[in-house]
N, C-alpha and C positions, 0 to 999 in steps of 0.2 A: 757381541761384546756389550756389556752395558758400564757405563761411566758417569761419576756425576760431574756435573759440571757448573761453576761457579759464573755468573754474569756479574758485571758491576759495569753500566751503563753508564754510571756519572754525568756530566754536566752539558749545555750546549747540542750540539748534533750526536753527541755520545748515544742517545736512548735510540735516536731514528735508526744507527748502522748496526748498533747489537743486536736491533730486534732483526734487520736481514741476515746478518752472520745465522741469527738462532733458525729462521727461517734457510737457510743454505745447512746448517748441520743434520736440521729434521731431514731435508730431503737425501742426504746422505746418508743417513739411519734407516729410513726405509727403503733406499735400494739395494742398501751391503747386508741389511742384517742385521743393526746394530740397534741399541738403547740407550741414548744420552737421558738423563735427568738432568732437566735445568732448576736452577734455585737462583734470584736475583738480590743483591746485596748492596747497601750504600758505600759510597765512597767519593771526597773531594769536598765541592759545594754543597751539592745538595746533602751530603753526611753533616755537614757544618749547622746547616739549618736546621737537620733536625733532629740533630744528636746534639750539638756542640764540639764532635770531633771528626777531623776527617777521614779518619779510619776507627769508626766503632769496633768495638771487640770481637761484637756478634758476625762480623763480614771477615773477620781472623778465623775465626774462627770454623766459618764454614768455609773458606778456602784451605786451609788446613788439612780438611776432611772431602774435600776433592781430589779428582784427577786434572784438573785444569783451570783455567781464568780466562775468559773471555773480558777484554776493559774494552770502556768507550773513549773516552776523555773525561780529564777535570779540569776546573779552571772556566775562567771567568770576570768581566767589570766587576759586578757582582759584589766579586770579593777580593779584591784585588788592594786594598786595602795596606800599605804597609805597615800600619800600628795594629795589625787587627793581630790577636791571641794566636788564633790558627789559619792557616791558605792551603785549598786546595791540595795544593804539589805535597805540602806533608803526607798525605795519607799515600802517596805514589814509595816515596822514599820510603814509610815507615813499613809496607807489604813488602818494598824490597828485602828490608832486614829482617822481617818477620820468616819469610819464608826463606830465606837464605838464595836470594837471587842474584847469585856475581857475574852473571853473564848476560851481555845483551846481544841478541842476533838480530841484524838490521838487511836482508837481502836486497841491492841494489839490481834492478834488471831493466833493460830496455825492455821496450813490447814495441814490436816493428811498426804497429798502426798506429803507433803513436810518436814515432823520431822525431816528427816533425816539431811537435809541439815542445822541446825541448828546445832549451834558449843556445845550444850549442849545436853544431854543426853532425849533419846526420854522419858523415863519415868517422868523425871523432868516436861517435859515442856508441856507431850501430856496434851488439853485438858483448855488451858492457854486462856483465854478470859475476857479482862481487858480494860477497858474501863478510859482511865487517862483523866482529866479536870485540865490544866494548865492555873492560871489565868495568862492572856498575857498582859494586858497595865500597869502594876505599879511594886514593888520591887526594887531590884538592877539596872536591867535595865533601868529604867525611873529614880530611883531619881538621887538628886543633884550628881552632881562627880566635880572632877578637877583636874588639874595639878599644885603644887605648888613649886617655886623655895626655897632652904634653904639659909642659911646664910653661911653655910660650905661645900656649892657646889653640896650638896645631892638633889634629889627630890623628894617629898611626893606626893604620889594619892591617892585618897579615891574614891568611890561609894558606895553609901548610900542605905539601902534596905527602902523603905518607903511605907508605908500600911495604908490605912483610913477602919473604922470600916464597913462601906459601902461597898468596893471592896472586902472584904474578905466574906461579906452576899450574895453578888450575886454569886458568883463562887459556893461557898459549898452550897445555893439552889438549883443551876441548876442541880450539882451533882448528891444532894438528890434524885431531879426528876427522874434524868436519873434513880440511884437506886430502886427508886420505880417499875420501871418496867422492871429491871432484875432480880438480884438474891437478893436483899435489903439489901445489904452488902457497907456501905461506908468505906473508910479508907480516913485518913486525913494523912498528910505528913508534919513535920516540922523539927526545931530544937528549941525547946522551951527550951530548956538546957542549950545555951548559947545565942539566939538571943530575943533582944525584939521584934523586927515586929512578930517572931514566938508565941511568948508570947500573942500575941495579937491575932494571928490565934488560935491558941488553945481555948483561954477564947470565943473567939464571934463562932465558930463554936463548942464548948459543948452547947453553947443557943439555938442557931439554933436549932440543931440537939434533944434537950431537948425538946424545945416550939414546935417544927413545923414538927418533924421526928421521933416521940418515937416509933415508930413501926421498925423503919431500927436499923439493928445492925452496929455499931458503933464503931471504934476503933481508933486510935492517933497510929502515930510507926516516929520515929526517921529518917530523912534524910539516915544519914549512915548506920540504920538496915535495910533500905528498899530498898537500894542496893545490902547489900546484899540477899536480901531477895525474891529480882524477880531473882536471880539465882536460889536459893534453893529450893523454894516452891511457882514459878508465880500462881499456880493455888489456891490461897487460894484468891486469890482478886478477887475485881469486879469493882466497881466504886472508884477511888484514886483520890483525889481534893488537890493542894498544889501548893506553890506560883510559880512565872515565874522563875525563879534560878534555884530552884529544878527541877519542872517538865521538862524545858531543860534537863537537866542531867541524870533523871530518864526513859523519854520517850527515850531517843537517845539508855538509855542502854538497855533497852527492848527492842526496836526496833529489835535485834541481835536474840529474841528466837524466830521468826517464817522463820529466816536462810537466809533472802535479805531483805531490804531496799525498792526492786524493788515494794514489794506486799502491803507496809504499806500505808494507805490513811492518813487524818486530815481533819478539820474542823473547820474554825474558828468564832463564832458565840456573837451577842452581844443581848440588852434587846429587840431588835428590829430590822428593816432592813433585807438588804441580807446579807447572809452568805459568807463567803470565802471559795474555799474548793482546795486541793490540795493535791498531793501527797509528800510523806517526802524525797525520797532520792536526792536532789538537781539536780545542771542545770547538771554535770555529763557531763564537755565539754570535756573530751578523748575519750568520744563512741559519739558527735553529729554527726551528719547526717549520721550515719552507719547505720542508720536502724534496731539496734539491742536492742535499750534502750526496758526496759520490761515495756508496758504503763498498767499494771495491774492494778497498787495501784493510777495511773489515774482512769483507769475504775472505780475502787470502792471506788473515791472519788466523781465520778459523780452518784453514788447510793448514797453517804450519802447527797450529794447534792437534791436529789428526797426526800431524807427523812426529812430534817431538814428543808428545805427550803420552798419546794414544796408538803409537807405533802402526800408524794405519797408513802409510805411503801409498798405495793404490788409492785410496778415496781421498790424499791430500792430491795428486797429480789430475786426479778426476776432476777437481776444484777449480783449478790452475788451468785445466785446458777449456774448460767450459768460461772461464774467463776470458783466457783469450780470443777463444772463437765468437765472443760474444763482441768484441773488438775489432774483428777483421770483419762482422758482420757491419760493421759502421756506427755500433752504437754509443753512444757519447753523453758522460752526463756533462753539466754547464761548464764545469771547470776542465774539461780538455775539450771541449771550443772557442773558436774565435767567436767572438762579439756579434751576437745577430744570429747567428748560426742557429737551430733546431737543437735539440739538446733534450735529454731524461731525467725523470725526479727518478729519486733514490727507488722507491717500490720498484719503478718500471723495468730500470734495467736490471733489478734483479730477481724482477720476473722473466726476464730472458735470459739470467744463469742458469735459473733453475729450467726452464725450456731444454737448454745445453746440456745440462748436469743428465734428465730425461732420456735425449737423443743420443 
C-alpha cells in the first residue's frame, strides 16, 4: 500500500513525538509492505510566526490531498495573548471545518502496568475500555455568541448551543457502528432536562437507534450522572456519543483513569477524506525540547491512524501490542513515575517499541 501522509508537528513537545509516531509508521512500512510518504506542514504557533496565520492555505491544502494527519500540538505562552489577531487553537477548529471533521474518537483504556498510577482505585477502574464519540463542528462552540453593552454599564454574553437534525444522525450512526463491533452497548449523553438542543438529541437518536440499531442495547444517562458515573463504575460503558460541550468535559475527565495524559491518543474523523489523529495531552511547553515528553499516546494515535484511515488493522494492533509489552517490560517515561524513580526520554522508549514492533 502506498499512502501520503500529512505531518503537522506544531508547537511545544509536538515536533519531538511526531517525529517517533513517523519513526514507528516507517518501521511498520517495512515489515508489512507498505509506503507512507511523509510531507511536514505548519500549523498553530509556529504557522503564526511565520505565515501570520495559523492554518496557511498551503497545509489545506496538502491535507486535502492526503490519506491522513498525523498532529503534534499547538499552543503556547508564547501566544497566549488575548488581544492578539490570531491564537493557535484557530488553525485546530478552522482544519476542523475545512475538512469536515464532526467526529471525534477519544479511546479511554486501562493498561494493567499502569492501574496504579491512576488517582482512582485499581478495582474501580481495572478493565475500563470506552470508546467516547464527541460530535466536534456544531453546539456551543460553533453557534451565534456575543458581547453586548447595557444601558446601566453592565454587560451581557451569550453562546448559543445549536444543533440540526442531521449532525446529530451522523455522530450517533458512526457510534452505532463503531458499537456494533465491540461490545453493542451505546450510551447516549445529554441534558434533556433542561436544554432544547438536548431534547433534540434525545428524540432523533431514540429513531436512529430504533429504525437502524435494535439489536444494540441502548441507554440516555444525564450529563451530571455521567460524571459522576466514569468515577464510579467506568467499566460499565463502551461506545458514549454526545454533543461537543459535553464530550469536552467528559473525555478530559476520563482522560485521569488510565493515570497520564501522556498514553491517551484521538482521532478526528468526518463522512469522508483523511482523518486527523493526534495525541490529547497538548503542546506541554515546560518539558520542550527536554527530551523527556512521553510520545506513547503519539505512537497509538499513529495505529488508530492505520486503522481508520488506512484500513490496516493488523499493523494498528501490532502497534498496540508492542506498546503494551513495552509496559509490562517496566518501562516508563517520567510522567508515569513516582518522583526519584528511573525513568526514559522520549527516543528511548521508543526504541523499545520498535525492538517490540521487530520481535
Amino acid at each position: 500500500m502506498q499512502s501520503k501522509i500529512v505531518l503537522l508537528p506544531g508547537d511545544g513537545i509536538g515536533p519531538e513525538v511526531v517525529q517517533q509516531g513517523v519513526r514507528v509508521l516507517q518501521s511498520i512500512a517495512s515489515k508489512f509492505g507498505h509506503h507512507f510518504e511523509f510531507s511536514e506542514h505548519l500549523i498553530g504557533g509556529i504557522a503564526i510566526d511565520e505565515t501570520g496565520d495559523a492554518l496557511p492555505n498551503s497545509t489545506i491544502v496538502a491535507c486535502k490531498s492526503s490519506e491522513a494527519i498525523l498532529l503534534g500540538a499547538v499552543g503556547g505562552p508564547k501566544w497566549d495573548d488575548p488581544n492578539a489577531k490570531t491564537r493557535p487553537e484557530a488553525g485546530l477548529l478552522k482544519i476542523r471545518k475545512e475538512l469536515g471533521l464532526f467526529a471525534n474518537l477519544r479511546p479511554i483504556v486501562t493498561f494493567a502496568e499502569l492501574l496504579d498510577s491512576s488517582p482512582l482505585k485499581r478495582e474501580i477502574i481495572e478493565g475500563t475500555d470506552i470508546l467516547f464519540f464527541r460530535e466536534l463542528t456544531g453546539g456551543l462552540y460553533f453557534g451565534p455568541s456575543g458581547l453586548e453593552e447595557l444601558p446601566d454599564g453592565q454587560q451581557r454574553a451569550f453562546s448559543t448551543a445549536v444543533y440540526t437534525t442531521s449532525e446529530v444522525e451522523r455522530i450517533v450512526r458512526m457510534a452505532a457502528q463503531a458499537a456494533l463491533k465491540r461490545r453493542n452497548k451505546l450510551t447516549m449523553v445529554d441534558k434533556a432536562n433542561v436544554l432544547e438542543a438536548s431534547r433534540l438529541w434525545r428524540r432523533v437518536s431514540a429513531r436512529i437507534m430504533k429504525e437502524e440499531f435494535p439489536a444494540l442495547e441502548y441507554e440516555v444517562v444525564l450529563v451530571d450522572s455521567m460524571a459522576m458515573h466514569l468515577l464510579s463504575r467506568p467499566t460499565s460503558f463502551d461506545v458514549v456519543v454526545t454533543s461537543n460541550m459535553f464530550g469536552d468535559i467528559l473525555t478530559d475527565e476520563a482522560s485521569m483513569l488510565p493515570g497520564s495524559l501522556g498514553m491517551l491518543p484521538s482521532a478526528s474523523l468526518g463522512s469522508s477524506g483523511p482523518g486527523l489523529y493526534e495525541p490529547i495531552h497538548g503542546s506541554a511547553p515546560d518539558i520542550a525540547g527536554k527530551g523527556i515528553a512521553n510520545p506513547l499516546a503519539t505512537i497509538l494515535a499513529a495505529a488508530m491512524l492505520l486503522r481508520h484511515s488506512l484500513g490496516l488493522e493488523n499493523e494498528a494492533v501490532s502497534i498496540e501490542t508492542a506498546v503494551r509489552s513495552v509496559l509490562a517490560a517496566g518501562h516508563r517515561t517520567a510522567d508515569l513515575v513516582r518522583r526519584g524513580q528511573p525513568s526514559l526520554g522520549t527516543i528511548e522508549i521508543t526504541d523499545h517499541v520498535l525492538k517490540a514492533l521487530v520481535a
